[in-house]
C-alpha positions in Angstrom: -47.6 -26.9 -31.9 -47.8 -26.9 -35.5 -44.8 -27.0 -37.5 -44.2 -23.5 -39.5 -44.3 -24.1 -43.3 -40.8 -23.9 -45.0 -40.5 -19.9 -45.7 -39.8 -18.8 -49.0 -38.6 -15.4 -50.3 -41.9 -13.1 -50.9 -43.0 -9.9 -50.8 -42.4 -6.6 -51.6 -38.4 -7.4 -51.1 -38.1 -9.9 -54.1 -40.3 -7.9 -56.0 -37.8 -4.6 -55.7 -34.9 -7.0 -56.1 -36.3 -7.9 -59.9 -36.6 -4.1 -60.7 -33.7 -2.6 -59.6 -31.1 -5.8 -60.9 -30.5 -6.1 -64.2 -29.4 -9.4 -65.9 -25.8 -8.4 -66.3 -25.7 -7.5 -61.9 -27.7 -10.9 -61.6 -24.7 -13.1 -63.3 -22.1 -11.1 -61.2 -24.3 -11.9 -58.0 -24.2 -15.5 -59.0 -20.7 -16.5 -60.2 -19.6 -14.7 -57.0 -22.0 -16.3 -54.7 -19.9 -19.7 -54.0 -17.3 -17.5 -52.7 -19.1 -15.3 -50.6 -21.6 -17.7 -49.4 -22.1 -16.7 -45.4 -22.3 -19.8 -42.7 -24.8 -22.3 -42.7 -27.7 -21.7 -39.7 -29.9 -24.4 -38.7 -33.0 -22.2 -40.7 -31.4 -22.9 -44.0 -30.5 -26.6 -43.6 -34.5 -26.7 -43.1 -35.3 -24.8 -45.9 -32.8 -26.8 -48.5 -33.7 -30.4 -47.2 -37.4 -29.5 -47.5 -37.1 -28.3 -50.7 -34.7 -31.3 -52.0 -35.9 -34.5 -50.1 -37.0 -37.0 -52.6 -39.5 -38.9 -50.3 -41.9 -35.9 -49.7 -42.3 -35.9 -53.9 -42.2 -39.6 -53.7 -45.4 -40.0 -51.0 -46.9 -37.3 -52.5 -46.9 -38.6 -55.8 -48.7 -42.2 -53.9 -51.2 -40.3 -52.8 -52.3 -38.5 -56.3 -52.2 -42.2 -57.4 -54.7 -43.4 -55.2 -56.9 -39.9 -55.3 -56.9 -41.0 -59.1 -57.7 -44.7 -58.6 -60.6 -43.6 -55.9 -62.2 -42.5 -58.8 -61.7 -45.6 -61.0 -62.9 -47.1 -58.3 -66.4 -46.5 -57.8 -67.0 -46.6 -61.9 -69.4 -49.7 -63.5 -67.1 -52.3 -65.6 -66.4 -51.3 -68.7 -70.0 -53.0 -70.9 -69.1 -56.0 -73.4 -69.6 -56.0 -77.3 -70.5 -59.5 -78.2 -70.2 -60.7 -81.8 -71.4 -63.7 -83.3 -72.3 -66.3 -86.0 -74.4 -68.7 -84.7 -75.8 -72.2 -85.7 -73.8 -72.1 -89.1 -74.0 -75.9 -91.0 -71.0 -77.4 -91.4 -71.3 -79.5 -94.3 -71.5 -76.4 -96.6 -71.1 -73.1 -94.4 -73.9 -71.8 -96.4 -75.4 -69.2 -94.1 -78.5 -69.7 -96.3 -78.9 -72.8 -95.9 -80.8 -73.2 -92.1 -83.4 -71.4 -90.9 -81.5 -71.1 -87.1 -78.1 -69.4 -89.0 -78.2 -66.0 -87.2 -75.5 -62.9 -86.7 -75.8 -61.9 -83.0 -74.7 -58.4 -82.2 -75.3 -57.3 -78.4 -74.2 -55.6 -75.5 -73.9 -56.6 -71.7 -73.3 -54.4 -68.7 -72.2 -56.5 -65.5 -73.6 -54.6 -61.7 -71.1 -55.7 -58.8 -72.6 -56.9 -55.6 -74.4 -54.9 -53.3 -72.7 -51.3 -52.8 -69.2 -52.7 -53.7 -68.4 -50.2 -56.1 -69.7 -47.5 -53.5 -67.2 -49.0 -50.7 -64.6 -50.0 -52.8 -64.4 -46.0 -53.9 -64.4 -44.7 -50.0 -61.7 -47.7 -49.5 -59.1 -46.1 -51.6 -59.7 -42.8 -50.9 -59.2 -43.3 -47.2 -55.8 -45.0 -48.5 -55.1 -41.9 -50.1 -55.7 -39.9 -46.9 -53.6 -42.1 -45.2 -50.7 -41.7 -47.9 -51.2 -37.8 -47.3 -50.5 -38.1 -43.8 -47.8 -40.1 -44.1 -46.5 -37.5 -46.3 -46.7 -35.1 -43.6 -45.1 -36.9 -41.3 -42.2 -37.5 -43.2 -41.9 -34.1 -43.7 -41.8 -34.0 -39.8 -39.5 -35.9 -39.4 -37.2 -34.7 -41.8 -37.0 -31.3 -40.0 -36.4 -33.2 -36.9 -33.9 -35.2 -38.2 -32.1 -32.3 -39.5 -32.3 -30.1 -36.1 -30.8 -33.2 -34.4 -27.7 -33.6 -37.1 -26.9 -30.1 -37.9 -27.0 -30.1 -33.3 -24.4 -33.1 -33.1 -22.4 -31.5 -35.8 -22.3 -27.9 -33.8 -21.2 -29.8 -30.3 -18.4 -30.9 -32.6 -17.0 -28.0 -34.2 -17.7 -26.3 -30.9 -15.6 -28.9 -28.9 -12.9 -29.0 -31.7 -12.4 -24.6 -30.9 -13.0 -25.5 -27.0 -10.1 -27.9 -27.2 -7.9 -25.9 -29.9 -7.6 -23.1 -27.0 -7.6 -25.9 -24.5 -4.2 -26.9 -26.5 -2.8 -23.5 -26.5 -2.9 -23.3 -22.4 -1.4 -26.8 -22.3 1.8 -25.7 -25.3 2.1 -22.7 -22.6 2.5 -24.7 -19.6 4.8 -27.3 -21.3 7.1 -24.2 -22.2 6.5 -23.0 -18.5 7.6 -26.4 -17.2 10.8 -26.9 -19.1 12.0 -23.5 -18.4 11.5 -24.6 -14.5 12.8 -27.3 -15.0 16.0 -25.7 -16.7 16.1 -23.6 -13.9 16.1 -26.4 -11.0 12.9 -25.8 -10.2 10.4 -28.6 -10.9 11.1 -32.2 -11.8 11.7 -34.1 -15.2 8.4 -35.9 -14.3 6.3 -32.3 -14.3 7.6 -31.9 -17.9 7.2 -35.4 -19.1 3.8 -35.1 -17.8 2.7 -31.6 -19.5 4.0 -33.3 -22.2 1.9 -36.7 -22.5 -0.9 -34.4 -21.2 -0.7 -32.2 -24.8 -0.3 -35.6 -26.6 -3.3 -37.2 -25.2 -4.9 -33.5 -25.5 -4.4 -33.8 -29.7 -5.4 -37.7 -29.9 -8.5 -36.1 -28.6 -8.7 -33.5 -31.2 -8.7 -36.0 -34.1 -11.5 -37.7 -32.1 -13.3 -34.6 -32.4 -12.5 -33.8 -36.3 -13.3 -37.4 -36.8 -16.7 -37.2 -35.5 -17.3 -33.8 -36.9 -16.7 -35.4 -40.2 -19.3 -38.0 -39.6 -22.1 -35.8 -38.4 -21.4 -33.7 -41.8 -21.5 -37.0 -43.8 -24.7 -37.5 -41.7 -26.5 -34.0 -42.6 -25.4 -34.3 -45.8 -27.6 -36.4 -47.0 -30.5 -34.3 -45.6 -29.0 -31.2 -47.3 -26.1 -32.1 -49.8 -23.3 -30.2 -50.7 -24.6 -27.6 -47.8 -23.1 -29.4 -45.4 -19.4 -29.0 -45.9 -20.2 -25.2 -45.3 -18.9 -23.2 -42.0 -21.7 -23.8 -40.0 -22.9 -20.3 -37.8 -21.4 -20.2 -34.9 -24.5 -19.2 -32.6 -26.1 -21.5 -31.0 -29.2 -22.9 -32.9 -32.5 -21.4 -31.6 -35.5 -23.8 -31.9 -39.4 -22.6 -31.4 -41.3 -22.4 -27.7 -42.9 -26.2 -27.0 -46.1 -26.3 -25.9 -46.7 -27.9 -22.2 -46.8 -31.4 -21.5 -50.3 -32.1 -21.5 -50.7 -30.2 -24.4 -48.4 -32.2 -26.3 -50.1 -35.4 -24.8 -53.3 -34.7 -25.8 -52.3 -33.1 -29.4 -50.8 -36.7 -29.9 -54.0 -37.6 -31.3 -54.0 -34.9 -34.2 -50.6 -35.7 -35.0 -49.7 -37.5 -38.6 -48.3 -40.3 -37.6 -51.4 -41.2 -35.6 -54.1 -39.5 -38.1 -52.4 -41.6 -40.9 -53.0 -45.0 -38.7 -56.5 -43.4 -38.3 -57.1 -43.5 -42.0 -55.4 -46.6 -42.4 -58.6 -48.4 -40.2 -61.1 -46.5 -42.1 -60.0 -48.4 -45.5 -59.7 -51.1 -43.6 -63.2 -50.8 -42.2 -64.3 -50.6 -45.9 -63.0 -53.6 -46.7 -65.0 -55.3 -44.0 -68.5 -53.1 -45.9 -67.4 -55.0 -49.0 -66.9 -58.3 -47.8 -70.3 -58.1 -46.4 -71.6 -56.8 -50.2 -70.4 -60.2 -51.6 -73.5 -62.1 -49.9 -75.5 -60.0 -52.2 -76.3 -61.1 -56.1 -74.5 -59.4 -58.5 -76.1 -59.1 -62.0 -75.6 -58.0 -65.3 -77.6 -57.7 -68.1 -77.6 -57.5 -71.9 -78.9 -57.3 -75.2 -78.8 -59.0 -78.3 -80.0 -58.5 -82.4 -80.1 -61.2 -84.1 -80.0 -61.6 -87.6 -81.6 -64.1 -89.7 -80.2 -65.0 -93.7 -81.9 -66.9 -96.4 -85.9 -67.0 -97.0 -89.0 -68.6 -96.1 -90.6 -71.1 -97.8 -92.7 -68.9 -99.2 -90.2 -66.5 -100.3 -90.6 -63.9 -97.4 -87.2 -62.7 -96.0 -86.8 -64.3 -92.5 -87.6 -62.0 -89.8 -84.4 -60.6 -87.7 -85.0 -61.3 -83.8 -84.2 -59.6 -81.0 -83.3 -61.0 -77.1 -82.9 -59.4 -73.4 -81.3 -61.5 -71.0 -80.4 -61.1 -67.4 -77.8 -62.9 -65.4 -77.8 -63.5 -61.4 -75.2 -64.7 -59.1 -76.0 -66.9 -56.6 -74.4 -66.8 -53.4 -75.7 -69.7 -52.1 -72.4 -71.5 -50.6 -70.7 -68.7 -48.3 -69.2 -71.1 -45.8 -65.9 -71.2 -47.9 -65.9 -67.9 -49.3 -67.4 -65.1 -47.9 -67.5 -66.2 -44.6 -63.9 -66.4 -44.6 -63.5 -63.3 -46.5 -65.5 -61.4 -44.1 -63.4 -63.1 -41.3 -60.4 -62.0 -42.6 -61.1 -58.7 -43.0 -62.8 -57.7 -40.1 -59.5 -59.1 -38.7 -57.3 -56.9 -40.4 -59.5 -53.9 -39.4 -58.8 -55.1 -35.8 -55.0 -55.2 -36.4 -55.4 -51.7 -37.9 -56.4 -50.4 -34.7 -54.1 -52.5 -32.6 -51.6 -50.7 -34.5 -52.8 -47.0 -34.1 -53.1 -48.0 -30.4 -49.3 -49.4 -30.3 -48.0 -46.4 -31.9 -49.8 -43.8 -29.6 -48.5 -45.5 -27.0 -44.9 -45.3 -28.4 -45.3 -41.7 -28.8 -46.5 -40.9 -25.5 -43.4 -43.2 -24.1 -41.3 -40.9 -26.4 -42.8 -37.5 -25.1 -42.7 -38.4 -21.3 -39.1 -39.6 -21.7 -37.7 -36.7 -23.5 -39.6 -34.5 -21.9 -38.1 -35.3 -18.3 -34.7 -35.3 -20.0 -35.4 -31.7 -21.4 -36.4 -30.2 -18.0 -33.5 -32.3 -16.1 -31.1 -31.2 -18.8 -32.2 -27.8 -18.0 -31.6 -27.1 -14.6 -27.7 -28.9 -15.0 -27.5 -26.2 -17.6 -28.3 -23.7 -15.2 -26.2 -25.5 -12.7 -23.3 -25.3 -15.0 -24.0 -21.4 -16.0 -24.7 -20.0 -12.9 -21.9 -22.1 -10.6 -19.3 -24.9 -12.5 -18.0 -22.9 -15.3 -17.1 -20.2 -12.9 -15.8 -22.5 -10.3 -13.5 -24.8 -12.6 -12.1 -21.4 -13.9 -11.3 -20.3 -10.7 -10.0 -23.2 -9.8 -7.7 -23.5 -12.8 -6.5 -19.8 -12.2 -5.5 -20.6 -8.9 -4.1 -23.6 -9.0 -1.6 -22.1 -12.2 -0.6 -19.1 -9.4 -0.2 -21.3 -6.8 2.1 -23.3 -9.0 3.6 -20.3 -10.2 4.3 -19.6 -6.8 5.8 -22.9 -5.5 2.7 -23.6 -3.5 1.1 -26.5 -5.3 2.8 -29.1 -7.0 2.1 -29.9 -11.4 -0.2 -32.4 -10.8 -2.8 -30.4 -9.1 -2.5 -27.8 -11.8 -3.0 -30.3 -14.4 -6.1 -31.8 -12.3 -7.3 -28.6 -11.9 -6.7 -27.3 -16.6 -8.1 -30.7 -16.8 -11.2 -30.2 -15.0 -12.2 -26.9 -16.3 -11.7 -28.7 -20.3 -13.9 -31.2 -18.7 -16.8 -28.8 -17.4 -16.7 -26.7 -20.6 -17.3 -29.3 -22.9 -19.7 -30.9 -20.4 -21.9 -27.6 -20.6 -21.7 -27.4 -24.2 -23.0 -31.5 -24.5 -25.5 -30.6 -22.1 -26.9 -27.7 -24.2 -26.9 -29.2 -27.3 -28.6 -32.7 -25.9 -31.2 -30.2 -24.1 -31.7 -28.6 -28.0 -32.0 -32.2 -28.8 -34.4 -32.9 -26.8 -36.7 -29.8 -27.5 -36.0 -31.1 -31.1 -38.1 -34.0 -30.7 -40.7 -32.5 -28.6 -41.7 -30.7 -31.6 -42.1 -33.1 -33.7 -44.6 -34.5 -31.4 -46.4 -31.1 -30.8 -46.7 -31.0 -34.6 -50.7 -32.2 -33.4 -51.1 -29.5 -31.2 -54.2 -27.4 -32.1 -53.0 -23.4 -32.2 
């Protein structure tokens, strides 16, 4: 399943927004936006982090870099200018003087070995495909990352309400108790114990604010400021995932595993231009060559002109390309060893999340259809019963401490099954639709 691209506002909407507001309506609309700004949803902490994150731009950036050097790449050396005075007599620099005094002016162009240039061109494109990728999958995982911090910080905030009216029973029941027990009818112990019970009940609370605070210090630096906003208070819905062997064979089309594909292609190339090297490489040139003084007889002395030609000679490859060849044939092979390592992680990572997923789902059914009901029921009869003189504290206490218990157990439940899906979909990003 592909990832959706990040939406932006289009259409016909925007376009009667500019017509009907005018500039003066605009600066109202802005000033007073801060104030009025609704709750943060899971859609718009996508939206802001992919339009802030600095690593996107960043590989991006590397991979218009590399585009560009691709280019360079396959381009001749820049030719040579060559200037010189040649065979000038040194005991009276007269340029005159010897028939051999010449000016040299000439040009060389140098030809790399083989189809180096050719290679070396493919080599850094392939690096530039690989940077793309790897921009895509950090893009990936930055909406992953996101969905699994802006889901941590709604089981806290969630858990905090959940044990604020948690709290409120408990104040109740400590009133309840102390009147009893002003009236002779419970012990000193039953209050004492409602009473430690709502002191261990707000040592828990902080817990909770503490930890809410660290999942917003978390998610804000995927979306900034954003994340000190009241977050919505429905529970984040993610996309459909595909099936499981769907996702298992998309795995192969996802970025992570294309970028470790192009990664071996420029690796590959390197091995095409080690093999080049055990061809010649030549350049040539030419000069003019001007002559000064005169003949014996007068004449002027004729200006000359050469062509020359220059070979390498590979003739001693033991040392050098042998081992140069060698060593990159063995880096292609670590290339692929490494795509073959991480498609292996990623499978490890789909079948384990995606038995959690579906084992997370049927407790959450468990949990709706049967323990939420029971521990409420429970916990309304056990507080008659008590009422009534039946049932001692402690069982009513057992019983308010359960049903806290089983309410936020469903709510971790749902949020680590939205956790789960969460990274599913990162790996059904290679899914073909």
């Amino acid at each position: 399943m592909n990832v959706s691209p990040i939406p932006t506002v289009t259409g016909s909407w925007a376009y009667g927004c500019k017509q009907v507001l005018s500039v003066p309506v605009l600066t109202i609309l802005l000033l007073w936006h801060p104030f009025t700004r609704a709750e943060l949803s899971l859609a718009q902490a996508e939206i802001i982090a992919g339009q802030t994150d600095p690593m996107v731009a960043a590989s991006q950036a590397r991979s218009r870099a590399l585009t560009d050097n691709a280019v360079a790449d396959g381009q001749l050396p820049d030719p040579k200018l060559k200037l010189g005075l040649f065979n000038l007599p040194n005991d009276s620099f007269d340029i005159d003087q010897e028939p051999t005094t010449q000016l040299r002016l000439g040009v060389q162009q140098a030809f790399p070995r083989g189809d180096t240039l050719r290679y070396k061109q493919k080599q850094t494109s392939w690096k530039s495909t690989a940077e793309q990728q790897r921009s895509e999958s950090i893009g990936l995982k930055i909406i992953r990352d996101v969905r699994l911090e802006f889901l941590e910080l709604y089981y806290q905030v969630n858990a905090g309400l959940i044990i604020q009216q948690s709290r409120n029973v408990f104040s109740n029941l400590v009133m309840v108790t102390q009147a009893h027990y002003g009236s002779g009818r419970v012990r000193q112990q039953d209050v004492l114990r409602a009473e430690l019970e709502l002191s261990r009940l707000d040592d828990r609370a902080t817990r909770i604010r503490n930890q809410e605070e660290i999942s917003r210090a978390s998610l804000r630096k995927w979306i900034g400021d954003a994340a000190s906003d009241k977050i919505d208070t429905i529970f984040p819905e993610l996309p459909e995932i595909p099936s499981q062997d769907s996702i298992h064979t998309g795995l192969e089309h996802h970025a992570e595993i294309r970028a470790e594909t192009a990664r071996i292609q420029s690796w590959e190339q390197g091995v095409n231009i080690a093999r080049e090297q055990y061809k010649p490489g030549w350049s040539v040139g030419v000069e003019y060559r001007t002559r000064f003084g005169e003949n014996p007889d007068g004449s002027d002395r004729t200006d000359m002109t050469a062509a020359m030609v220059t070979v390498d000679l590979p003739l001693f490859a033991e040392k050098r390309q042998d081992r140069r060849l060698s060593a990159s044939q063995q880096q292609a092979t670590a290339a692929r060893m490494d795509r073959k390592d991480r498609l292996r992680k990623l499978k490890e990572i789909l079948d384990r999340e995606y038995a959690n997923w579906l084992r997370l789902g049927e407790r959450e059914q468990l949990y709706e259809n049967r323990l939420l009901r029971e521990a409420s029921a429970t916990a309304t009869a056990s507080l008659n019963a008590y009422q009534s003189g039946v049932t001692e504290f402690t069982s009513l206490m057992r019983a308010r401490l359960t049903e806290l218990d089983v309410r936020l157990q469903d709510l971790r439940i749902r949020v680590d099954r939205a956790k789960a899906k969460a990274k599913l979909l990162y790996l059904a990003a290679g899914v073909q639709q």
